[in-house]
N, C-alpha and C positions, 0 to 999 in steps of 0.2 A: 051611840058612838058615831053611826053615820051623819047623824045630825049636826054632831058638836061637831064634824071635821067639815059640812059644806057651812057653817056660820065661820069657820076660822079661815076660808079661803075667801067666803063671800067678804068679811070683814077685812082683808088682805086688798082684795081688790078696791076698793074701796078706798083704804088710806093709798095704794098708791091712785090713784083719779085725782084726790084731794091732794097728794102731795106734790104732784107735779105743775109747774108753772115754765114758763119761757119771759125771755127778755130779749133785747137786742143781742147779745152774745149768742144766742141759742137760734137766733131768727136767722139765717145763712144765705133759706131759698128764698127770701122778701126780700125784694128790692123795690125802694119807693124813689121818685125823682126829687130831683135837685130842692123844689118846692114844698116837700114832705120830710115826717119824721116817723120816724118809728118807734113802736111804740108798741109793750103786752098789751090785751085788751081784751079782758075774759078768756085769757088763755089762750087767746090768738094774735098771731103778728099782725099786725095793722098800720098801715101807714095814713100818718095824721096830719093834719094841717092848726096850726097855730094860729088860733083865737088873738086878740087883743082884751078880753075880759079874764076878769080873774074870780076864783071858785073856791067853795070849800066842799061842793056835791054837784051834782050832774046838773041837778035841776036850778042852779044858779046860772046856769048858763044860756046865750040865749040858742032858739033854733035857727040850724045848720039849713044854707041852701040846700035843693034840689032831696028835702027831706033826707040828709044824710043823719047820722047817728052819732050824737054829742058825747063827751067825755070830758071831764074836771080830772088833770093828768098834773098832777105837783102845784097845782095852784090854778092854772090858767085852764082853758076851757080850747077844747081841739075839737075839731069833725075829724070822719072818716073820711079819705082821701076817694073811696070810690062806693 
């Protein structure tokens, strides 16, 4: 019994980990400048700057100066702003 009640919590926590996500609406304490967007990204607010290439996966894109971290975001292809 003790078993089956730490797999129903362990299992609990777990769909909520998996069920939570953020968006702009959710993102409050992110503020990115004028020249940025924002943007979820792995579950974290991020402010991104806008490619001129367009994506269907990450790796369509090309690499971000100053080795920042790409992203294929609705199409088009963003770095991380910092």
């Amino acid at each position: 019994m003790r078993t089956f009640l730490v797999l129903a919590v362990l299992a609990g926590l777990i769909a909520v980990a998996f069920g939570e996500s953020c968006g702009p609406s959710q993102c409050v304490h992110t503020q990115c400048d004028a020249t940025s967007q924002l943007h979820c990204v792995d579950g974290l607010c991020t402010c991104t700057v806008q490619g001129s290439s367009t994506c269907s996966a990450k790796d369509d894109c090309p690499h971000c100066d100053n080795n920042r971290h790409r992203h294929c975001i609705d199409g088009t292809c963003h770095c991380e702003r910092f």
